[in-house]
VMD Tcl script that draws the C-alpha trace (Angstrom):
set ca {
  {2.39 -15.01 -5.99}
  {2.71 -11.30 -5.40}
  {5.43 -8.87 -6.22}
  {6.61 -6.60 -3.95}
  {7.57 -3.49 -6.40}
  {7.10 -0.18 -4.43}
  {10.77 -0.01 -2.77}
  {10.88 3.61 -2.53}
  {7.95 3.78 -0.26}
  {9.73 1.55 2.49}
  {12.48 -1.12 1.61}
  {11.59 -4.72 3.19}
  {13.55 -5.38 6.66}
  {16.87 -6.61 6.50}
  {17.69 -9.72 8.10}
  {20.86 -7.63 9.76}
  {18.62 -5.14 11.04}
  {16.07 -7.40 12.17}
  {19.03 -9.42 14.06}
  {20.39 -5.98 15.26}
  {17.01 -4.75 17.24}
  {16.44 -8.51 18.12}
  {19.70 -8.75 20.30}
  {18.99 -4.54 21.50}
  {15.89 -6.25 22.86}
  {17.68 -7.49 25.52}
  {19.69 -4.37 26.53}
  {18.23 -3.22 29.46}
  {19.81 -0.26 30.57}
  {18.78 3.32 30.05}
  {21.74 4.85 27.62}
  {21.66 8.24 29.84}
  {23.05 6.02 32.81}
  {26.26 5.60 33.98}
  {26.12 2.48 35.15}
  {27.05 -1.05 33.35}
  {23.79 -1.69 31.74}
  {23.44 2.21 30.83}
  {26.61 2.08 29.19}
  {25.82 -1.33 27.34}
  {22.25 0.87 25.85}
  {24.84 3.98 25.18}
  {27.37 1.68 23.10}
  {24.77 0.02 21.06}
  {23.87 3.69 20.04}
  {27.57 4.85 19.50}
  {27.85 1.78 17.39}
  {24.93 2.66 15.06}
  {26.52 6.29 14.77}
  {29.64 5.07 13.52}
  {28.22 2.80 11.24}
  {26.20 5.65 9.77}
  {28.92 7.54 9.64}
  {31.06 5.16 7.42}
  {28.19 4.47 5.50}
  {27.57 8.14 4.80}
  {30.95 9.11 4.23}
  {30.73 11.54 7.61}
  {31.87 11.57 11.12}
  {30.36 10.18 14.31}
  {29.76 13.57 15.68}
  {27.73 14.78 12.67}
  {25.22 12.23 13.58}
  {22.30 12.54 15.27}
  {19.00 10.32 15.69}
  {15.55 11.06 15.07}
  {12.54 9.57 15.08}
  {11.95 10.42 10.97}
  {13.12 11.96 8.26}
  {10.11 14.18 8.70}
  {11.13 15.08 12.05}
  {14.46 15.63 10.63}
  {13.47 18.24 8.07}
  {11.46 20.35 10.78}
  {14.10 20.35 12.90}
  {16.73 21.72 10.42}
  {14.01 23.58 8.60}
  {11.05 25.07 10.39}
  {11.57 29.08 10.71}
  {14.85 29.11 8.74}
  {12.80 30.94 5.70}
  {14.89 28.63 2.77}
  {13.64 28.31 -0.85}
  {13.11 24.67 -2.51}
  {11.38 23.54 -5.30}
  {7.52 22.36 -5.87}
  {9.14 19.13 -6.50}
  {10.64 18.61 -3.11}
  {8.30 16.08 -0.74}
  {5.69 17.41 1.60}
  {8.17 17.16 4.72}
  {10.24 19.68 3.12}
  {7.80 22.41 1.26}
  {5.65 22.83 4.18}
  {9.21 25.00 5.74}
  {10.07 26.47 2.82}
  {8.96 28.44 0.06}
  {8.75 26.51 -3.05}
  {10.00 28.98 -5.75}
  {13.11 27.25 -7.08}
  {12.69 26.70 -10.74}
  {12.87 23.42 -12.05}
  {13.04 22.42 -15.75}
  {11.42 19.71 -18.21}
  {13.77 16.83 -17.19}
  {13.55 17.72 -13.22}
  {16.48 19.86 -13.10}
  {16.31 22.55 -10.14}
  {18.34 25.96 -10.61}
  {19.48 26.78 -7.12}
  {21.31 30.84 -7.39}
  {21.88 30.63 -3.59}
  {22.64 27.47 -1.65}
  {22.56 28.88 1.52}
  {19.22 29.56 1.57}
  {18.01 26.49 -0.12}
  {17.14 23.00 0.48}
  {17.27 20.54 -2.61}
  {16.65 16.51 -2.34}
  {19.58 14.88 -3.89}
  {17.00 12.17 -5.58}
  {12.92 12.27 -6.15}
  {10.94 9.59 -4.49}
  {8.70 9.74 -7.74}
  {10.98 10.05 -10.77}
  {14.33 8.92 -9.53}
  {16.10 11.90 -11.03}
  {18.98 12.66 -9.16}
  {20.51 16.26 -8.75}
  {23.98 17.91 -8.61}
  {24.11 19.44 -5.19}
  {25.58 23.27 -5.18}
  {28.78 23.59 -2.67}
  {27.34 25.51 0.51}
  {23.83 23.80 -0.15}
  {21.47 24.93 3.08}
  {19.91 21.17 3.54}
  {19.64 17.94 1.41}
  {16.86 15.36 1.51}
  {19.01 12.25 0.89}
  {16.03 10.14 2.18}
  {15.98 8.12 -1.54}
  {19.28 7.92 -2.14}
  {20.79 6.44 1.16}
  {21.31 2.82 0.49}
  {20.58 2.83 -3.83}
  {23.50 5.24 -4.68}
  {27.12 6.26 -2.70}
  {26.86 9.53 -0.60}
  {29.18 11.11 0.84}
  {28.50 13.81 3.60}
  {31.43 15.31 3.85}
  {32.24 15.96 0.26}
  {28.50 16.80 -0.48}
  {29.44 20.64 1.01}
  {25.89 20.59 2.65}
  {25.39 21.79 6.03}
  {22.66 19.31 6.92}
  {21.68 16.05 5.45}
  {18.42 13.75 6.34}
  {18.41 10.15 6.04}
  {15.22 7.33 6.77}
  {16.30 4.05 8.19}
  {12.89 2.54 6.32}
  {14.05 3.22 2.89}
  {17.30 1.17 2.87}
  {15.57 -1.91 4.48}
  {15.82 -0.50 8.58}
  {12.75 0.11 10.80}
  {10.38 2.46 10.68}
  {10.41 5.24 13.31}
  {14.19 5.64 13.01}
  {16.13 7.89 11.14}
  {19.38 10.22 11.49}
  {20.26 13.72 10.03}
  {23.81 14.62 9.69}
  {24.71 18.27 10.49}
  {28.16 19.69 9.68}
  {29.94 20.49 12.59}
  {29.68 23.43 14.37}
  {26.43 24.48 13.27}
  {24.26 26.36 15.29}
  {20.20 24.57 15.78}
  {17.73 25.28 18.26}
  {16.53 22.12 19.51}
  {13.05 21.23 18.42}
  {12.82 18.96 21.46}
  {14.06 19.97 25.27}
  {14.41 18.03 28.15}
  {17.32 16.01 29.34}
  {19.86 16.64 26.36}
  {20.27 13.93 24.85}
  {22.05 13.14 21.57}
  {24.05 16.28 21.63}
  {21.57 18.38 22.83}
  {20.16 18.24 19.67}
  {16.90 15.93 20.15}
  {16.36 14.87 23.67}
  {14.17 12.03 24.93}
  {15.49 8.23 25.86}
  {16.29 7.38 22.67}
  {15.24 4.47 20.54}
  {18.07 1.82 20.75}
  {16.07 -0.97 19.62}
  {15.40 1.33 16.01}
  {18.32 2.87 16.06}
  {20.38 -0.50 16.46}
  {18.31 -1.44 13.18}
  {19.24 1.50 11.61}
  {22.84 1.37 12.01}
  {22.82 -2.89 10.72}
  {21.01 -1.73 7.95}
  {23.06 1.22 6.36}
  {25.59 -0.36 6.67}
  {24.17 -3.66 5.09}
  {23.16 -1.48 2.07}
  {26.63 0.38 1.76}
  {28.11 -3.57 1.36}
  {25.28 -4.30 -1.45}
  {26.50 -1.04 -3.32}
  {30.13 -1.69 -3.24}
  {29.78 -5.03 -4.28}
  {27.12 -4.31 -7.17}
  {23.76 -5.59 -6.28}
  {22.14 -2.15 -7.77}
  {23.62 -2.34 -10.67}
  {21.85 -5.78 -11.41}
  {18.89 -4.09 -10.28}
  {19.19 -1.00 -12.59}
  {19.31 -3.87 -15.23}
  {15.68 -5.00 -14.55}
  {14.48 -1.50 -14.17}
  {16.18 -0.80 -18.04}
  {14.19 -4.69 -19.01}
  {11.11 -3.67 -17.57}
  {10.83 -0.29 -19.44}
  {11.88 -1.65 -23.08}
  {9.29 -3.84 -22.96}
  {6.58 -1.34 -22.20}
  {7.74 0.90 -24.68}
  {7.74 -1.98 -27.20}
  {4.37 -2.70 -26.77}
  {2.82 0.38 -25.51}
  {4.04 3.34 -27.82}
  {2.67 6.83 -25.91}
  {4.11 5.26 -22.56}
  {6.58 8.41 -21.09}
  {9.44 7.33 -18.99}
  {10.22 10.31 -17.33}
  {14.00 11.25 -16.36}
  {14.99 8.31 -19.26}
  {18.18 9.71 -20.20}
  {18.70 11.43 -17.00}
  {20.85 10.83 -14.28}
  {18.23 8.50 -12.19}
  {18.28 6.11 -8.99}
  {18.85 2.63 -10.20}
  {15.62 1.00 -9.61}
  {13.05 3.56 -10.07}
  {10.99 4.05 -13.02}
  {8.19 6.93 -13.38}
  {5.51 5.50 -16.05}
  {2.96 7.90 -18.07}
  {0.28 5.92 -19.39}
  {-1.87 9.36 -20.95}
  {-5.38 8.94 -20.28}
  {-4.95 6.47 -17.55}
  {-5.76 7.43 -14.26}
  {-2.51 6.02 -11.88}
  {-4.96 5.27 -9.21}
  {-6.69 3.03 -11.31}
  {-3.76 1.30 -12.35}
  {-2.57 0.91 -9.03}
  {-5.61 -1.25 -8.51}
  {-5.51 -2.89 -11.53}
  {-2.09 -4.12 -10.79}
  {-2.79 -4.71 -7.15}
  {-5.50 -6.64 -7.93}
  {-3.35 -8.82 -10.62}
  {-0.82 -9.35 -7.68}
  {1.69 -6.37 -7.71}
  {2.38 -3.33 -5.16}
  {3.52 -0.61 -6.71}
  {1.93 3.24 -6.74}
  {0.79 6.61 -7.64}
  {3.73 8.53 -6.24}
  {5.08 9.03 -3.00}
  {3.80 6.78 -0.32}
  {3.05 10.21 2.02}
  {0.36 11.29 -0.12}
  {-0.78 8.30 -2.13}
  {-4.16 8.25 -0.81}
  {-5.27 11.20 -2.40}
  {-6.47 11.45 -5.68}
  {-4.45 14.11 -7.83}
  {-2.24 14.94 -9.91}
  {1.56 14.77 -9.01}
  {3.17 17.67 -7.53}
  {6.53 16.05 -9.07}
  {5.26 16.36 -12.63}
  {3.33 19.30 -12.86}
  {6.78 20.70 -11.53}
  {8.86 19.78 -14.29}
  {5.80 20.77 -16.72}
  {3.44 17.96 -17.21}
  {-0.45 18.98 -17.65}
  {-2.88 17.83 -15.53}
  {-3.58 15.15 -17.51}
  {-0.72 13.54 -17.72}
  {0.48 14.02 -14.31}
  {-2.26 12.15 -12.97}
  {-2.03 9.31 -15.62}
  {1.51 8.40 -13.71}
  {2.52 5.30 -11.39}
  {6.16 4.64 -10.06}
  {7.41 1.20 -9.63}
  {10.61 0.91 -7.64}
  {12.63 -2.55 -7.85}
  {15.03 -3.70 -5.10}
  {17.39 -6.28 -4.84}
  {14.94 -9.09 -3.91}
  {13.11 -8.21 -7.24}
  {13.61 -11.09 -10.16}
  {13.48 -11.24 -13.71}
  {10.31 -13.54 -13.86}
  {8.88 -10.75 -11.30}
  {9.76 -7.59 -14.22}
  {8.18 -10.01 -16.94}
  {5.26 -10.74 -15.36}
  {4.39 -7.02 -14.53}
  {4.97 -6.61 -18.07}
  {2.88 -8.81 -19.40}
  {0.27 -8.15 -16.74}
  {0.75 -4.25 -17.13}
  {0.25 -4.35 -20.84}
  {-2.41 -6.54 -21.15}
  {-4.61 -3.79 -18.73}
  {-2.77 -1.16 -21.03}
  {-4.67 -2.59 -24.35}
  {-7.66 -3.02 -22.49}
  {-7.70 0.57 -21.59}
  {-6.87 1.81 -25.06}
  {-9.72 -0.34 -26.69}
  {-12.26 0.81 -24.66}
  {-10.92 4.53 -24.93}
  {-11.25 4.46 -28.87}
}
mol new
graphics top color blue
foreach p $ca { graphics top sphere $p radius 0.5 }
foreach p [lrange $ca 0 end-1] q [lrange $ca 1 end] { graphics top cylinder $p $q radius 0.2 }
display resetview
C-alpha cells in the first residue's frame, strides 16, 4: 500500500472543501450580477473571505482571491525592486533581488523590512522565521494550515496564501494586503475583487478554499499537528539510529511540524526519490516547482551546504492522515536502500 508523504507539495483534498465546491457547482449566477442568482455566486465568495479572514487572523477587506500563490507574489511583487533571500521559492526571487544573507541554520538578516520580502516557513527545510515589524511581503504559502498566523499582528503589508497546501483546490489562492495600500492591478477589466484582480472569479475554488482554511484552523486548535510533529520527531530518531552521517537540517530550529529535510551525503535525492517511489512512498527532492530538475538545492546551498551535499537531500512532509505503521515502514524501507548505498560506495 503506498504512502502519501510529500504534504508540502499539495495537501490531499478535504472532504469540507470537496463538499464546499460540490454544492458551488450548482450556483449559477454570475457574482458581478445583481440579481438573485448573482447575489447567491457573490455570497458564496463573501463567505470564503470571511472564513479566510478568521482563519488568518485578518479582516474581510484585506482579502483578495487569486488564482495562485504565484500569481499572488507577481502581483504584490513584480517592479517593486525588494530584496529576499536565495532561499526564498522561485515565485518570489524571480521579483526580487536575492541578496539577503542567510546563516547556517536558515536564518535570514533582514536590515530593512520595507524593502524586503521573507517566507515565514521553507517548503524544503521547514525552518520557520521571525518576521521584522513593517516586513514588505511574506510568503505564508507553508505555513497556512500547519502553524497559527495571524495577519494582523504579523506587521506585514502583504501576505500570500495557497488553498492546495492546507488540503483546498488547486488554482485558488488569496493574498491579504493591509489596508489602504496602494497596488496597481496586474489584471484590468471589469474590477472585480476590489479592483485588485478582475475576471469572473472562481467560486467553485474559492468556495473550496474558504471550507478548507478554515477546516485546517479547527485541526490546529484542537491539536492534530502536534500528533503529527510526533511522527516527524519518530521518523528522524530512527534514521539517525541506524544511519549515523544522516543531517537533519533545521533539527533544533524552530521548524513546521511535519517537515523533515534529510542529507544522506553521497546520495543523489533524485535517486532516492525513486528508490522510495518505487518501494511505495511519495516524497521528494525539494520543492514540488522545480523537482524535475536535477540539481542541487537552492535552499541549502543558501544556508551553506556544498554541492554535494545539497544535492544528496530529500524532504518528506507528514500530514494528519499519515500513521505510525506509515513512518516505520519508510524507515525500515529508507534504511535498508541507505545500507545498500553505503556498501556499494565502500
Amino acid at each position: 500500500m503506498r504512502a502519501y508523504l510529500d504534504w508540502n507539495a499539495t495537501a490531499p483534498l478535504r472532504p469540507e472543501a470537496r463538499a464546499a465546491m460540490i454544492a458551488a457547482m450548482d450556483v449559477v449566477g454570475n457574482p458581478s450580477s445583481v440579481h438573485g442568482e448573482g447575489r447567491a455566486a457573490s455570497a458564496l465568495i463573501e463567505r470564503a473571505r470571511a472564513q479566510v479572514a478568521e482563519a488568518c487572523g485578518a479582516l474581510g477587506a484585506d482579502v483578495v482571491f487569486v488564482s495562485s500563490a504565484t500569481e499572488g507574489c507577481a502581483m504584490m511583487l513584480a517592479g517593486r525592486g525588494l530584496s529576499c533571500a536565495a532561499l526564498e521559492h522561485e515565485a518570489v526571487t524571480a521579483w526580487c533581488d536575492a541578496s539577503l544573507p542567510v546563516d547556517a541554520v536558515g536564518r535570514v538578516t533582514v536590515a530593512d523590512p520595507g524593502a524586503s520580502a521573507l517566507q515565514l516557513a521553507n517548503s524544503e527545510t521547514g525552518i520557520v522565521q521571525a518576521l521584522p515589524p513593517g516586513l514588505a511581503f511574506c510568503d505564508a504559502t507553508q505555513a497556512v494550515g500547519k502553524m497559527p498566523v495571524a495577519f494582523d499582528w504579523s506587521g506585514a503589508t502583504a501576505m500570500v496564501l495557497s488553498a492546495h497546501k492546507f488540503g483546498g483546490p488547486k488554482g485558488a489562492a488569496a493574498v491579504l494586503l493591509r489596508r489602504g495600500t496602494d497596488v496597481p492591478a496586474m489584471i484590468r477589466g471589469g474590477g472585480q475583487e476590489m479592483g485588485r484582480r478582475s475576471g469572473t472569479e472562481n467560486i467553485i475554488g474559492i468556495a473550496g478554499l474558504g471550507a478548507a482554511v478554515e477546516a485546517s484552523a479547527r485541526d490546529l486548535a484542537n491539536g492534530v499537528w502536534e500528533r503529527v510533529a510526533q511522527l516527524r520527531n519518530i521518523l528522524e530518531t530512527a534514521l539517525a539510529s541506524g544511519a549515523k552521517e544522516t543531517i537533519f537540517v533545521g533539527n533544533g530550529s524552530a521548524r513546521l511540524p511535519n517537515t523533515s529535510c534529510i542529507v544522506s551525503p553521497g546520495w543523489r535525492g533524485e535517486t532516492q526519490v525513486m528508490q522510495m517511489d518505487l518501494a511505495g512512498f511519495a516524497v521528494s527532492a525539494g520543492s514540488a516547482c522545480s523537482s524535475g530538475k536535477v540539481r542541487a538545492s537552492r535552499v541549502l546551498g543558501a544556508m551553506g551546504f556544498d554541492d554535494g551535499a545539497a544535492a544528496s537531500a530529500i524532504r518528506v512532509s507528514l500530514g494528519p492522515d499519515t500513521t505510525l505503521e506509515q513512518v516505520d515502514r519508510f524507515a525500515d524501507r529508507w534504511l535498508a536502500q541507505e545500507r545498500k548505498y553505503r556498501a556499494k560506495a565502500a
